[in-house]
C-alpha positions as CSV (number, residue, x, y, z in Angstrom):
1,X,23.9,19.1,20.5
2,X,24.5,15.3,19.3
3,X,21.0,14.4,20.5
4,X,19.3,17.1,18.7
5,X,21.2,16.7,15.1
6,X,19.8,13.1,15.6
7,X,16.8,14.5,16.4
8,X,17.1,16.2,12.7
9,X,17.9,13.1,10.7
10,X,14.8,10.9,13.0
11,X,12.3,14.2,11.2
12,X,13.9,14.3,8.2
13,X,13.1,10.5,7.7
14,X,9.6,10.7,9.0
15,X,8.9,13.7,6.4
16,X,10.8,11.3,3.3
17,X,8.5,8.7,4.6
18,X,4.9,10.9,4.5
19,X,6.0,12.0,1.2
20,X,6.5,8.2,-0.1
21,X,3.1,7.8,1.2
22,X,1.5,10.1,-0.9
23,X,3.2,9.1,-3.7
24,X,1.8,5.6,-3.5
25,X,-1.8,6.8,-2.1
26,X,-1.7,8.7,-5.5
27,X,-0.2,6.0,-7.8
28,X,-3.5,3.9,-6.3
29,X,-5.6,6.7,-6.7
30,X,-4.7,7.5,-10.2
31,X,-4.4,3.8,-11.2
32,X,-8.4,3.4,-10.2
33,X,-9.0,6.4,-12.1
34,X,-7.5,4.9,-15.0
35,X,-9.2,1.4,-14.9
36,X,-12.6,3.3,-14.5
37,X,-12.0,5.8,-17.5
38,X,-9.8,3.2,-19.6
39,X,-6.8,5.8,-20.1
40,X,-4.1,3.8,-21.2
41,X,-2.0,7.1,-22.1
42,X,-2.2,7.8,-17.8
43,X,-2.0,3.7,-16.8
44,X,1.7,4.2,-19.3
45,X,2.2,7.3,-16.9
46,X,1.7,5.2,-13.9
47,X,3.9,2.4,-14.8
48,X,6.6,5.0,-15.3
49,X,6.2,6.6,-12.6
50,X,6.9,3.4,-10.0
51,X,10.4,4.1,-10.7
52,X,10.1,7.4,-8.7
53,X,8.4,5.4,-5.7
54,X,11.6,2.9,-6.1
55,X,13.7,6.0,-5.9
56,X,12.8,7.1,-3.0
57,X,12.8,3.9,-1.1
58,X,16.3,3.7,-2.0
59,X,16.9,7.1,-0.8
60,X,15.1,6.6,3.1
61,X,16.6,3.1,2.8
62,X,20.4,4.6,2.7
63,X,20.0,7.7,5.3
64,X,18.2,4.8,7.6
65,X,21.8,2.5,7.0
66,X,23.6,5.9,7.4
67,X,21.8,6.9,11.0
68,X,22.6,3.3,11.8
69,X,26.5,3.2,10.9
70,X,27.8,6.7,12.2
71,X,24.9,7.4,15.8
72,X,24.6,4.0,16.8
73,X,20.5,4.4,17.8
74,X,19.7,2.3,20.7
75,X,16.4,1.1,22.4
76,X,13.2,3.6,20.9
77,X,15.3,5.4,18.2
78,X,16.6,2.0,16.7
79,X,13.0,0.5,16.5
80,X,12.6,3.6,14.9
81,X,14.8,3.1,12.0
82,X,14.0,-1.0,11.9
83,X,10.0,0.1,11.6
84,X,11.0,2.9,8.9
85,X,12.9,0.4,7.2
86,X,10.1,-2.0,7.4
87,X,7.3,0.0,5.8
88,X,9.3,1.7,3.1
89,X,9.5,-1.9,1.7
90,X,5.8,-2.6,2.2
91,X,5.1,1.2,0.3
92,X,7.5,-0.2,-2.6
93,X,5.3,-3.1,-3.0
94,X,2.3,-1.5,-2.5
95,X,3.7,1.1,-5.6
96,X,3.8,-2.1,-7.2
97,X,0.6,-3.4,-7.0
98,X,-0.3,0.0,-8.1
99,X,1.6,-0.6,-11.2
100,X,0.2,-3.7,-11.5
101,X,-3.5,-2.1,-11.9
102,X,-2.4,0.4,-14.2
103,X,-0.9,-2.9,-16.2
104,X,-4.1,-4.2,-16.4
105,X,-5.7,-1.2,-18.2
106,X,-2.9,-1.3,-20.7
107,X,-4.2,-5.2,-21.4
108,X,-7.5,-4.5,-21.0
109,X,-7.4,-1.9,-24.0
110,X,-10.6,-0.3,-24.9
111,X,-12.7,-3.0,-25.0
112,X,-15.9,-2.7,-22.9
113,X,-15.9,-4.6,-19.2
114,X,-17.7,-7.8,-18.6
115,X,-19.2,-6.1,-16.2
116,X,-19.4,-2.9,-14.0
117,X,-17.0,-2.4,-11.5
118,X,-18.9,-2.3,-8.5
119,X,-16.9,-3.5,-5.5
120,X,-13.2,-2.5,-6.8
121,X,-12.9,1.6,-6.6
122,X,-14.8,1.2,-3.0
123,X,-11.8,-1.3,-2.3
124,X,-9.4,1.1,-3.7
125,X,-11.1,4.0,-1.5
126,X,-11.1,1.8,1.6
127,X,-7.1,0.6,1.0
128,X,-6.0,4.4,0.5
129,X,-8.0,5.5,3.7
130,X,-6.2,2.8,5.1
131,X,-2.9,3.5,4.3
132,X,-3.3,7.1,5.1
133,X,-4.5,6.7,8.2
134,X,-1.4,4.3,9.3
135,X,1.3,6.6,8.8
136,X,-0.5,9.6,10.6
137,X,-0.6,7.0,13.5
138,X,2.7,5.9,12.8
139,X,4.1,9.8,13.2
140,X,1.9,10.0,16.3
141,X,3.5,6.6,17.9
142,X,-0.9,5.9,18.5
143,X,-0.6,2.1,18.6
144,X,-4.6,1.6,20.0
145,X,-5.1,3.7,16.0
146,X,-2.9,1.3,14.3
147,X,-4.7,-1.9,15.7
148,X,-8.1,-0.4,15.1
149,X,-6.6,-0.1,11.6
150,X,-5.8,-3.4,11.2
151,X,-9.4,-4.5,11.9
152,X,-10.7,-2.6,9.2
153,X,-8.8,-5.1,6.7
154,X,-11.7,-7.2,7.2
155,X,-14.4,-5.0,5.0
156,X,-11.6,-4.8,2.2
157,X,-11.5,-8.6,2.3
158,X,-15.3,-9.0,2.0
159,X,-15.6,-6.8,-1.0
160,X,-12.7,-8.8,-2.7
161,X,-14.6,-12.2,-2.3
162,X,-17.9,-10.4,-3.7
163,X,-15.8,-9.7,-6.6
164,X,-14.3,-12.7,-7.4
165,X,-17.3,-14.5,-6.9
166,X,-19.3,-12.1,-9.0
167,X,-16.4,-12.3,-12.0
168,X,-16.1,-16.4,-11.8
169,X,-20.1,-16.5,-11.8
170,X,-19.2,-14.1,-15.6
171,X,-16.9,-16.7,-16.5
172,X,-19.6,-19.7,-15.7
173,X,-22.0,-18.1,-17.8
174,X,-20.1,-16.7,-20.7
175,X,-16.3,-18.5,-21.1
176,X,-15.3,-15.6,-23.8
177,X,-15.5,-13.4,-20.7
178,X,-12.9,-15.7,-18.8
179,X,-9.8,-13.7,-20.0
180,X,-11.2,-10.2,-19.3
181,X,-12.8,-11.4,-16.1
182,X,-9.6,-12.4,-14.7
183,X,-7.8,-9.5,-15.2
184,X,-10.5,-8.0,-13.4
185,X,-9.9,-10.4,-10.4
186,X,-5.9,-9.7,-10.7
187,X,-7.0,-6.0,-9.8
188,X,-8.9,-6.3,-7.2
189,X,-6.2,-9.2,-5.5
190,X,-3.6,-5.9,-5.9
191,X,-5.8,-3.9,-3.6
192,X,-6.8,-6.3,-1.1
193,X,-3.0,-6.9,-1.1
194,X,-2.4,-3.1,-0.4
195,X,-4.7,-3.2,2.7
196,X,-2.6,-6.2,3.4
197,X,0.5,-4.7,3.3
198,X,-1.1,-1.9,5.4
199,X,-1.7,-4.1,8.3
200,X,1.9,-4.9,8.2
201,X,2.5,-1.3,9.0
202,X,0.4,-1.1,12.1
203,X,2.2,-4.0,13.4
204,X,5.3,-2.2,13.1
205,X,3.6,0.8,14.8
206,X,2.6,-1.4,17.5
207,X,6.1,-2.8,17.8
208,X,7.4,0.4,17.7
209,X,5.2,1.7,20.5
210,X,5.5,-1.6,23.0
211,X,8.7,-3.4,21.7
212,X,6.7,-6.2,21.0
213,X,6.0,-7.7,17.8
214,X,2.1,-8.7,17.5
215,X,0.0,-10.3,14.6
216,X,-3.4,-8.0,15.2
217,X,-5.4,-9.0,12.4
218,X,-5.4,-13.3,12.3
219,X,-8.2,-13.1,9.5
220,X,-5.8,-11.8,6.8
221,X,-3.8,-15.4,6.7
């Protein structure tokens, strides 16, 4: 009877977490979707919205400390609770960088781009996927998923240094472009940050799996 109302409060956790998932693949989502329209009244919307993502962090965060105080997990159900703990932080920041985008759009304004986005929603497609992908491996304790994950980080990374170098070749040829050009770069930094942050997650899945805390992807540092 004790094991299986644990058993409740280990799903209950794991749902909280799929749902803070999806509220930050959709904060990245609709943050993109911003930048490519130039909606400032939806980028406003986003940056409000982070406060929900920080809500529920702090909710998953106190039933995690809860679990901990009054059923003493051991072994597999505390790596649990340590790896939940983990990733609802990396989520929050990812929220964040999220915000961060739809930040950008407010300071961009309507003013025309120095040039077409190109690499950045492909990034932003690529980072979601990601991120998606890690907590259905996470649920599904599929380590060889996460670390084939983590490898993927790689393409993200390559499309963020085609930006940048595309936007500081703009700022080369045209200095008035420096300003709008840069913002541009901050943007695309946010989502190679997300798929970042998303390695960071299958590292904790692997750790959760084996017990053994592993750097996967080297490239990313």
């Amino acid at each position: 009877m004790i094991r299986e109302r644990f058993a409740n409060h280990i799903k209950k956790l794991e749902n909280e977490l799929a749902e803070m998932t999806a509220l930050v693949a959709s904060a990245i989502n609709r943050s993109m979707e911003a930048l490519k329209s130039r909606n400032i009244a939806d980028a406003k919307q986003i940056i409000e919205d982070d406060a929900i993502i920080n809500q529920k962090r702090q909710l998953i965060e106190d039933n995690c400390i809860y679990l901990i105080a009054t059923q003493q997990p051991v072994a597999g159900d505390l790596r649990e609770i340590i790896a939940i703990l983990n990733i609802i932080t990396d989520l929050e920041r990812m929220g964040d960088y999220a915000e961060g985008i739809a930040k950008i759009v407010v300071l961009l304004g309507k003013e025309p781009l120095v040039k077409p986005l190109d690499y950045i929603p492909k990034m932003a497609e690529l980072a979601v996927s990601m991120l998606n992908r890690s907590i259905e491996s996470f649920l599904k304790r599929d380590a060889k998923a996460a670390g084939a994950i983590c490898n993927e980080d790689d393409a993200v990374d390559a499309l963020y240094d085609k930006t940048y170098q595309e936007l500081i070749d703009c700022m080369i040829e045209d200095p008035s472009t420096i300003k709008k050009a840069t913002y541009l770069i901050w943007a695309a930094h946010n989502l190679e940050r997300i798929a970042d942050r998303t390695t960071n997650i299958c590292e904790r899945i692997v750790f959760l799996v084996t017990g053994s805390m592993q750097t996967i992807n080297v490239s990313k540092y």
